[in-house]
C-alpha positions in Angstrom: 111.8 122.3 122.2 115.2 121.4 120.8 115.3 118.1 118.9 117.2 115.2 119.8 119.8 113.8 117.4 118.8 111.8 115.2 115.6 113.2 114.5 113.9 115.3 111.5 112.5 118.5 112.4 111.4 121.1 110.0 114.5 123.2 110.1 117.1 120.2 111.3 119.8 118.1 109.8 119.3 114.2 110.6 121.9 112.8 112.7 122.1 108.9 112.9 120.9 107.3 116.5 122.1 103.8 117.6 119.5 101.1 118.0 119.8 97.4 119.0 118.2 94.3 116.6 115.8 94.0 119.5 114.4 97.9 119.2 114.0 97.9 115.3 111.9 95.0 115.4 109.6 96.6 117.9 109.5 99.6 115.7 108.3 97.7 112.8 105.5 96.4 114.9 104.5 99.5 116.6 104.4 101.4 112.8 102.5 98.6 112.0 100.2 98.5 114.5 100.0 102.2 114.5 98.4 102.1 110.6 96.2 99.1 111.9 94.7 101.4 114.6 94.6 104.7 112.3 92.5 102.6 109.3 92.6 99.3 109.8 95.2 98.8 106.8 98.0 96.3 106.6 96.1 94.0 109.2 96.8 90.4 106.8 100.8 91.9 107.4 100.8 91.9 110.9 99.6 89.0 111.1 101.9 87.3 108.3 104.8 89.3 110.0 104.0 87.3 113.4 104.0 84.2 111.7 106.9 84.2 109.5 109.1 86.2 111.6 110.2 90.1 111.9 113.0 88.5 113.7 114.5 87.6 109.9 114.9 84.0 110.1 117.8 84.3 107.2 119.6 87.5 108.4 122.5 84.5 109.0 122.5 82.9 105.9 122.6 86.7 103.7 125.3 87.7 106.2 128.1 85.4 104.2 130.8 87.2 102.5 130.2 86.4 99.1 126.9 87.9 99.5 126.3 91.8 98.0 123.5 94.2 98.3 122.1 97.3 96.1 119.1 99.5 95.8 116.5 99.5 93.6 115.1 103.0 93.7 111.9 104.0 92.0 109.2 106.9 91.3 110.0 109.5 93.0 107.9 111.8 91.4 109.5 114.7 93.2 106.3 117.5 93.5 108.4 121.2 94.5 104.7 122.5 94.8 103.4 120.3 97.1 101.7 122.0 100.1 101.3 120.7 103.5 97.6 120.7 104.4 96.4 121.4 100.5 93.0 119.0 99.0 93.9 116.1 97.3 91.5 117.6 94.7 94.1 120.1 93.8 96.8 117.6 93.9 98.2 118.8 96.9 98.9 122.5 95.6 96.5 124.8 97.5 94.6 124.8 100.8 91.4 125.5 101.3 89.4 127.4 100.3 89.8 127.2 96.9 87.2 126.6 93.9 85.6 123.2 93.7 83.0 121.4 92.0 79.3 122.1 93.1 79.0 118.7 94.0 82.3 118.0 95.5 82.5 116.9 99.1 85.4 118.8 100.5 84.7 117.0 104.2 86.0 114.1 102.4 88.5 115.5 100.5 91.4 114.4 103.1 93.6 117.7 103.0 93.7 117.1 107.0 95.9 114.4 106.0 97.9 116.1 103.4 101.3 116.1 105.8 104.4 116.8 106.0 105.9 113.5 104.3 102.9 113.1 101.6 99.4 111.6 102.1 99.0 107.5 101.1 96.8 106.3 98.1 95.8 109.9 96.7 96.5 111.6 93.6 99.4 114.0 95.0 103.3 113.3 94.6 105.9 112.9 96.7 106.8 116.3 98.6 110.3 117.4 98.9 110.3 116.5 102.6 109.9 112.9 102.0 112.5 112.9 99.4 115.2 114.6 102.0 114.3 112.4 104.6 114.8 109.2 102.3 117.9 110.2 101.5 119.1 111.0 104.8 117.9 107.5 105.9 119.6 106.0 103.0 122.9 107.8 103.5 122.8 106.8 107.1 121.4 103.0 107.0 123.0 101.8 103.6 125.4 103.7 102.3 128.1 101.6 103.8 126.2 98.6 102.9 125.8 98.4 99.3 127.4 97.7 96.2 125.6 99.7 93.9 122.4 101.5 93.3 119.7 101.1 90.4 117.2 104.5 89.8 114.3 103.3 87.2 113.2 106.9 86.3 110.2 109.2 87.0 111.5 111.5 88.7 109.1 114.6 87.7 106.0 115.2 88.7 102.5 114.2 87.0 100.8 116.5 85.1 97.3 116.4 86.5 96.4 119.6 88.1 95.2 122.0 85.3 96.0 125.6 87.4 99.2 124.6 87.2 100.7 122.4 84.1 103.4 120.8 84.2 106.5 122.2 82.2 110.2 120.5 81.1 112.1 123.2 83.3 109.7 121.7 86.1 110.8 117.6 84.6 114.2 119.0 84.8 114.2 120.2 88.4 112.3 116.7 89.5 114.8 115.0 88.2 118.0 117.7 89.5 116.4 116.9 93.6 115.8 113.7 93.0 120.1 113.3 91.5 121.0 115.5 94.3 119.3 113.8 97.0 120.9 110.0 95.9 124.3 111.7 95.5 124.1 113.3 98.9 123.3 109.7 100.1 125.7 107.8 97.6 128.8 109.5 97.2 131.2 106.5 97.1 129.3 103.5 95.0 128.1 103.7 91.6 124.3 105.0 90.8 122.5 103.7 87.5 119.4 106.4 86.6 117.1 106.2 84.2 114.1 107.4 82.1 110.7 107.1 82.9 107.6 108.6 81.0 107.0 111.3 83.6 110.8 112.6 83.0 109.6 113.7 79.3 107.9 116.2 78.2 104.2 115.4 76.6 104.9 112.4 79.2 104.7 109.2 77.3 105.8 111.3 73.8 109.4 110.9 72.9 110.1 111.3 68.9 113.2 109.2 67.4 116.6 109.9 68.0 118.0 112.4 65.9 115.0 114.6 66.4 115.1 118.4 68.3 112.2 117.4 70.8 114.8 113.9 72.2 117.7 115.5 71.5 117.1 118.4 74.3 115.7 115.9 76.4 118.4 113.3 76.5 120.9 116.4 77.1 118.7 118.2 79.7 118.5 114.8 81.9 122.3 114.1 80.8 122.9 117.2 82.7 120.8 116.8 85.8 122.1 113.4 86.2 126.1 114.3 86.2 128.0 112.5 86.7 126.4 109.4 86.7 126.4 108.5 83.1 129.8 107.1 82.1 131.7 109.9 79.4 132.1 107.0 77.2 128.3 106.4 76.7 127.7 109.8 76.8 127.1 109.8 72.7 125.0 106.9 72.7 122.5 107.9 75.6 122.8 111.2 73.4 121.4 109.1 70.7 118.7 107.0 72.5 118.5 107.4 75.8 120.3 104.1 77.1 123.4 103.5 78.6 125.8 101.0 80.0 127.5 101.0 83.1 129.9 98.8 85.0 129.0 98.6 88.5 130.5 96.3 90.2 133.4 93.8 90.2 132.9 90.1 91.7 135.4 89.3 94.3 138.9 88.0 93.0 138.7 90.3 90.5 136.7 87.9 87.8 134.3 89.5 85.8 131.9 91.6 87.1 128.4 93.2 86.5 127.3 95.2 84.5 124.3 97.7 84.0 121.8 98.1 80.4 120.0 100.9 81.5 116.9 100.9 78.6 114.9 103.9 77.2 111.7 101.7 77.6 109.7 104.6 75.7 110.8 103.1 72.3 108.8 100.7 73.0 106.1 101.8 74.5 102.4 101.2 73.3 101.4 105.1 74.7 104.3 106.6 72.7 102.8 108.3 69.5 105.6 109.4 68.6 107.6 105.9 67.0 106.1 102.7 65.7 106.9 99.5 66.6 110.4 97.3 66.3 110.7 95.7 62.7 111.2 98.5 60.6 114.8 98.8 59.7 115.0 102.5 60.9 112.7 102.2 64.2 114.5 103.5 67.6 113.0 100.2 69.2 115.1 97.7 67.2 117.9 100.4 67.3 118.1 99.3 71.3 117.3 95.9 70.5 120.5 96.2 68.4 122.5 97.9 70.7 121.3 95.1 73.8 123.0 92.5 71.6 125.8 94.2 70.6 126.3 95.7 74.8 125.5 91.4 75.5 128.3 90.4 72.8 130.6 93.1 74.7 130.0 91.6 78.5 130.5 87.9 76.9 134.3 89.5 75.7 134.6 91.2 79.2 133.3 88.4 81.4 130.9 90.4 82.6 127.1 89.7 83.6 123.9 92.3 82.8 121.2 93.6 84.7 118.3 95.4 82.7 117.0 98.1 84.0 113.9 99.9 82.4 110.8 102.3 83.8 108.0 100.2 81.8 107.6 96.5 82.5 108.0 94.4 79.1 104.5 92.8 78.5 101.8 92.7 76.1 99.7 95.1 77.5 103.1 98.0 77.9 104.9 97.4 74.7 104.5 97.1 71.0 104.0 93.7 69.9 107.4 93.6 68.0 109.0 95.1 70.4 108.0 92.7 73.4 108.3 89.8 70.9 112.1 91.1 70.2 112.9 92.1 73.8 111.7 89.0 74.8 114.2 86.7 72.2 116.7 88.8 72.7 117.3 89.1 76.5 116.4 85.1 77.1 118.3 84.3 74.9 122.4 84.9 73.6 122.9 83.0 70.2 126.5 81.5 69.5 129.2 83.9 67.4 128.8 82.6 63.9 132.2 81.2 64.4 131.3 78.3 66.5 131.0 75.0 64.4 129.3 72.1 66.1 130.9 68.7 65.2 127.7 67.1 65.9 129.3 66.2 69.2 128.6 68.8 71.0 126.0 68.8 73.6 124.3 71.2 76.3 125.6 71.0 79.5 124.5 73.1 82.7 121.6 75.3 81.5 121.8 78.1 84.6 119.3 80.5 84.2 118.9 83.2 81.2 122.6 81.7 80.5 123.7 79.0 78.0 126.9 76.9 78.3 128.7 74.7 75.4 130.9 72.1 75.6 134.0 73.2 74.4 133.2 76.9 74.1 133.1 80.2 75.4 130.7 80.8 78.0 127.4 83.0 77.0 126.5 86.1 79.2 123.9 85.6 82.1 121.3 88.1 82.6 120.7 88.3 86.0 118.3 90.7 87.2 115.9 92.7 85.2 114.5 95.7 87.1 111.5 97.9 86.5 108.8 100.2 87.9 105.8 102.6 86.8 103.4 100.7 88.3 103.9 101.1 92.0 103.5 97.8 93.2 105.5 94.9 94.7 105.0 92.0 92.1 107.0 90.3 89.8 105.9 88.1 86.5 107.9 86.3 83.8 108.5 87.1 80.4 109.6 85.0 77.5 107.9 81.6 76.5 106.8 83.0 73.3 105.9 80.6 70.8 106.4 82.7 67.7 110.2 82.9 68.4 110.5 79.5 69.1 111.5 77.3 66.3 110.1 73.8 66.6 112.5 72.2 65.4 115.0 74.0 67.7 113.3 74.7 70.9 116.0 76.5 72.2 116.2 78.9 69.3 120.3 78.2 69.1 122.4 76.6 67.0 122.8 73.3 68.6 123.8 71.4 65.9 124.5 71.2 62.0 121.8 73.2 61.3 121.1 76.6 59.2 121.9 79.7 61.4 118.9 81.2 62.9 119.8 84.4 63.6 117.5 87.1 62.2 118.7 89.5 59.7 119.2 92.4 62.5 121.5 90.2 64.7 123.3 89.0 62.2 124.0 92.9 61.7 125.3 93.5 65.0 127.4 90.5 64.9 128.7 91.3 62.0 129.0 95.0 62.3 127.3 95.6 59.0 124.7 97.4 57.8 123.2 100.4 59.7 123.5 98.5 62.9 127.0 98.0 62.0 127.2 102.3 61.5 125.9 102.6 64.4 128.2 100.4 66.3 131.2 102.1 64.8 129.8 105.7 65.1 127.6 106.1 68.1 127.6 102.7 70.3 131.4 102.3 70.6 132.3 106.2 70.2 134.2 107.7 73.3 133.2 111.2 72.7 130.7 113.6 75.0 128.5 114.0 71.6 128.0 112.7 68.1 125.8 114.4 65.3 123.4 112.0 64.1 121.4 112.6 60.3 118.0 111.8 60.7 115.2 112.9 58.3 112.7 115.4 59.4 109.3 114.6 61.6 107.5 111.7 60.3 104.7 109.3 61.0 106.7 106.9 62.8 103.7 105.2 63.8 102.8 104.3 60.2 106.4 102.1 59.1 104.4 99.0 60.6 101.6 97.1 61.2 101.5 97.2 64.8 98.1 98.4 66.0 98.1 101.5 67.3 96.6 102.2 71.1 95.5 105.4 72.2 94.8 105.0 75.5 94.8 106.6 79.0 97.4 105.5 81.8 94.9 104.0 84.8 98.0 102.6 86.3 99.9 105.8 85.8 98.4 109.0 84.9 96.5 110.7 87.3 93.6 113.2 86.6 91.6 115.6 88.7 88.7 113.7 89.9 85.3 114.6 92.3 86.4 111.4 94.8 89.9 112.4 94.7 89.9 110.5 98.4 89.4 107.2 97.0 92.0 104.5 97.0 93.8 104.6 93.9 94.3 100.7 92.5 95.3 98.4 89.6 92.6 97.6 87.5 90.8 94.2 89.6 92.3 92.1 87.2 95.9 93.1 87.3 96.7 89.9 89.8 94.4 88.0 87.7 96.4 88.4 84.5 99.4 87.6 86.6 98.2 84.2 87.6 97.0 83.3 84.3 100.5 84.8 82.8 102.1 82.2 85.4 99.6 79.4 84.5 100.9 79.9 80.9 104.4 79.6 81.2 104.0 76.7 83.3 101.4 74.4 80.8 103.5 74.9 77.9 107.5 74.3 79.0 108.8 75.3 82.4 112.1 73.9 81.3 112.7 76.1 78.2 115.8 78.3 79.4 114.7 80.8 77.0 112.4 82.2 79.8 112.9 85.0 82.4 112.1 87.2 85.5 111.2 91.2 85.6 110.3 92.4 89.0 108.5 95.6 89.3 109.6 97.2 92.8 107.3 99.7 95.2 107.5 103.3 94.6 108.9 106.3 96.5 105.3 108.1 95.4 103.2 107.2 98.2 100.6 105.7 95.2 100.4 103.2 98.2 103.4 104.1 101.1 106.8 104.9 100.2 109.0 101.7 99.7 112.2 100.7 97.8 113.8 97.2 97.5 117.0 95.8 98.8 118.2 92.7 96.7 121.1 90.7 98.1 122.9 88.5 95.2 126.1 86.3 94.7 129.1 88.4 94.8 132.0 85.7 95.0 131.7 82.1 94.6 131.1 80.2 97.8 133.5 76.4 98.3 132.2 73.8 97.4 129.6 72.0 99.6 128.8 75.6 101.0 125.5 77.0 100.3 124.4 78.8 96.8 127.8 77.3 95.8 126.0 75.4 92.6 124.8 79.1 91.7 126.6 81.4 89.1 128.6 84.3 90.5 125.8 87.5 90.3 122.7 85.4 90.9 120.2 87.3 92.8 119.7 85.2 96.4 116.6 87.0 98.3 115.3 91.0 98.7 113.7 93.1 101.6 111.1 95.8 101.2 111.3 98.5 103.2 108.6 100.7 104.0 107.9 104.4 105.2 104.7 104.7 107.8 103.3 108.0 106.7 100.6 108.0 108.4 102.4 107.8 111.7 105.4 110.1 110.9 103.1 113.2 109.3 101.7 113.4 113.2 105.4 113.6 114.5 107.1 116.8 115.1 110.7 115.1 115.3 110.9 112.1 113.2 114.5 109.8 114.3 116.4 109.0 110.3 117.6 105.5 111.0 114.0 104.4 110.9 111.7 106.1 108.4 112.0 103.3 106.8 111.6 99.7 108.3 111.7 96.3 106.8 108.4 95.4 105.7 109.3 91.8 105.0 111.7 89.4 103.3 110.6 87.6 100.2 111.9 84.0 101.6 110.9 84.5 105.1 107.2 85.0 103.6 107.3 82.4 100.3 110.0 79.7 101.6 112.3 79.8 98.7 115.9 79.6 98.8 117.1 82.3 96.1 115.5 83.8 93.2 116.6 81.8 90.5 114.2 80.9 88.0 113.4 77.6 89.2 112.4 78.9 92.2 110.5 81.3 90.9 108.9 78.4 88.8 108.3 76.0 92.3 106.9 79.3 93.5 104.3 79.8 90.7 103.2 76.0 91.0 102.8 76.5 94.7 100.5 79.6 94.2 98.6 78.4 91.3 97.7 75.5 93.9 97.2 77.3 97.2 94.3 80.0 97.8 95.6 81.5 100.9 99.3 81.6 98.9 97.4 83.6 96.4 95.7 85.9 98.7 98.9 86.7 100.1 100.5 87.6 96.7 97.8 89.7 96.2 97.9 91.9 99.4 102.1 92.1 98.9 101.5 93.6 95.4 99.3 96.3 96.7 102.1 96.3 100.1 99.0 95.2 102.3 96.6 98.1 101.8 94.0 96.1 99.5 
């Protein structure tokens, strides 16, 4: 039978079909209820959905003009092998029969699952079929809608299936689908990638810059990527494996935003390969350095940042001297040493992750800091650290007539002296497609600190042959828990401390869970007076939507229509009542939660996207 346009067969192209408000929201609740019947999962949602509204209560007050949208894209995990029909056991690489464990239960295995678009909560990747069909969705549905587009890295496959390990030619090709598919989709606005710890090869080992092993990887991915890395940070993501990019320009022409995308591998705990982030040679403060120096840049240009990274900043994920400095330097922007307080001088309008002085140039905001690796839907601060905090300058800035407090580091980006300064003049600033960089040989760049070193396996992440390889794949039981405490913290010891700030980890491709992105929606112009949001800075982020791909459902559908694989799963206001996502909503929001059971229960089942 011939397919109707706008659906996917296995041999068509997707052509778009035209649907009323009215027929989308009927959709989401017959996906919905589809899953509910199939397993019984996503039953708190349906019910949530009912009461806060599918009919999106705020579609009018995000339809405003001064109002933009992008993407944030994540783990795609692209699996070329992937076969329809294969055991989860094998990670989705061969059918059955094939050899097993004596004591494995193939009848449970779940290879009757194993569909066309992936199989939910096992330990297989995302087949090239659901990464065609997402973007074909996304070139149909958004394209026209967005500003820009933010891709936080793994892109190649996990290495868990020993009959057939992983190799950098098969990172490489992960990572050229996954480039092609958002280029087919995005072929007009900008697209930010970035490196995860699956897109290197030993994933989570990436030596120093300088060294044979990074250098072919930053080129290889440099290659698959093109070309979306601008040719004038060509020689430092050559160098490092981070980049800026300008990606959009607020209305009227003032200012504009722009993109840090971080090589959170420097910094993280699982990566043998480098130590932590005081030693004066360590790749981690490098980027630390080179975050200043890129914040001292957009303070010049009038430009705002977004951070984008693979690996959440926390305790757990990163070196202790590297979360401690990645913490005081992105919630915080000390004063060039040029500014002399009369005594005067006082703080004024304290916006969030921004500081403003009386009588002096304005200090960068950092509006947005993006992340994923861990599959879920969740956010959690970061900051608040009371080791960086000076008491007798809480806001670790110069305020007054007082000694500066800038470390020795910064002082060496703000200066431009010192190897910082080298680097600034050589690499960071350099508009060439290469620059050689002297480095000595292979060493122990574990042992130039005192950080402790962890040698530990990814639960959240790696994935391992197992003999219940059907068994829903979570967070450790206290992931939420550690949240809520986290949030607890920040609010006991100083909620008004500006030095304080917001990651959000957003859903997966990977169906770890099901397939989702995130579509954030933030200030693009500045709204008249008396109008709403107009208080807010230019680039604050106002509200997001996660959309979500039912599987289940489409795997049993021989024609699946494009323009609604995906379907809005919720809005974060319509489902937590706040008006944007500043940080002092996201504080009122943690005080409500830390209060409420059922709020909590809530948060819990959104960070898992309702199957828990």
């Amino acid at each position: 039978m011939a397919a109707r346009k706008g659906q996917l067969t296995e041999t068509t192209t997707l052509l778009p079909t035209h649907s009323s408000p009215q027929a989308s929201r009927k959709r989401v609740f017959a996906a919905v209820a589809a899953v509910l019947a199939a397993g019984g999962l996503f039953s708190w949602l349906l019910l949530a959905l009912s009461r806060h509204g599918v009919a999106d209560t705020s579609s009018k007050r995000l339809s405003s003009a001064a109002v933009g949208r992008y993407l944030h894209i994540t783990d795609l995990h692209v699996d070329p092998n992937y076969v329809e029909g294969a055991t989860t056991y094998s990670q989705c690489h061969r059918r059955p029969p094939h050899i097993l464990p004596p004591d494995y239960d193939s009848a449970k295995d779940g290879h009757a699952h194993t569909g066309r678009f992936g199989i939910p909560q096992a330990k297989c990747d995302s087949p090239v079929a659901l990464i065609n069909a997402t973007s074909e969705h996304l070139r149909r549905e958004w394209a026209h809608r967005l500003d820009f587009v933010i891709w936080t890295g793994d892109s190649g496959r996990h290495d868990g299936d020993p009959e057939q390990p992983r190799t950098f030619e098969q990172i490489v090709e992960g990572n050229d689908i996954a480039a092609n598919a958002l280029r087919r989709a995005f072929k007009k606005i900008p697209i930010v990638p970035n490196i995860g710890n699956n897109d290197i090869s030993p994933h989570n080992e990436l030596a120093a810059p300088g060294h044979k092993r990074a250098r072919k990887t930053f080129r290889a991915l440099a290659r698959s990527w093109h070309p979306l890395v601008p040719k004038d940070q060509m020689a430092t993501f050559h160098y490092g494996g981070y980049f800026a990019k300008d990606v959009v320009d607020y209305d009227g022409g003032k200012g504009g935003i722009t993109a840090l995308s971080l090589n959170t591998i420097y910094w993280y705990r699982a990566n043998a390969k480098v130590g932590g982030c005081r030693a004066k040679d360590s790749p981690g403060l490098a980027q630390l350095a080179w975050i200043r120096y890129q914040m001292r840049r957009a303070r010049m240009r009038n430009r705002d940042i977004i951070l984008l990274g693979h690996v959440l900043p926390n305790r757990d994920n990163y070196r202790p001297s590297c979360y401690h400095g990645y913490a005081r330097t992105v919630t915080q922007t000390v004063p060039p040493p040029s500014l002399k307080s009369t005594g005067s001088e006082e703080l004024v309008n304290v916006p969030p992750l921004s500081l403003k002085f009386s009588g002096s140039e304005e200090l960068v905001n950092v509006h947005a800091q993006l992340f994923g690796h861990s599959n879920v839907d969740v956010w959690a601060f970061v900051g608040q650290e009371a080791k960086w905090i000076n008491s007798h300058d809480p806001l670790g800035i110069v305020a007054s007539n007082v000694t500066d407090k800038r470390l020795w580091w910064e002082r060496e980006v703000d200066e431009e002296s010192g190897r910082f300064g080298k680097l600034i003049r050589d690499v960071w600033s350099a508009d060439v497609t290469h620059v050689a960089i002297s480095q000595p040989d292979e060493r122990a760049w574990e042992d130039m600190e005192d950080d402790p070193q962890v040698h530990f396996a990814e639960s959240a992440d790696h994935i391992v042959p197992v003999v219940n390889a059907t068994a829903k794949q979570t967070l450790p039981n206290d992931f939420v828990e550690t949240l809520l405490k986290e949030f607890e913290r920040v609010l006991v010891q100083n909620p008004q401390n500006p030095r304080l700030g917001v990651t959000t980890i957003s859903p997966s491709i990977i169906p770890k869970y099901v397939p989702s992105f995130r579509i954030f929606h933030y200030l693009r112009s500045q709204p008249a007076s008396g109008e709403r949001w107009w208080h807010l800075p230019v680039g604050t982020l106002l509200d997001y939507d996660v959309y979500w791909a039912n599987i289940h459902k489409l795997n049993t559908k021989p024609n699946v229509d494009v323009r609604s694989f995906f379907t809005r799963l919720y809005r974060f206001s319509d489902v937590y009542k706040i008006d944007d996502l500043s940080i002092n909503s996201y504080l009122k929001w943690a005080e409500r939660l830390l209060s409420s059971k059922a709020l909590r229960k809530r948060f819990r089942s959104l960070t898992y996207l309702g199957t828990q």
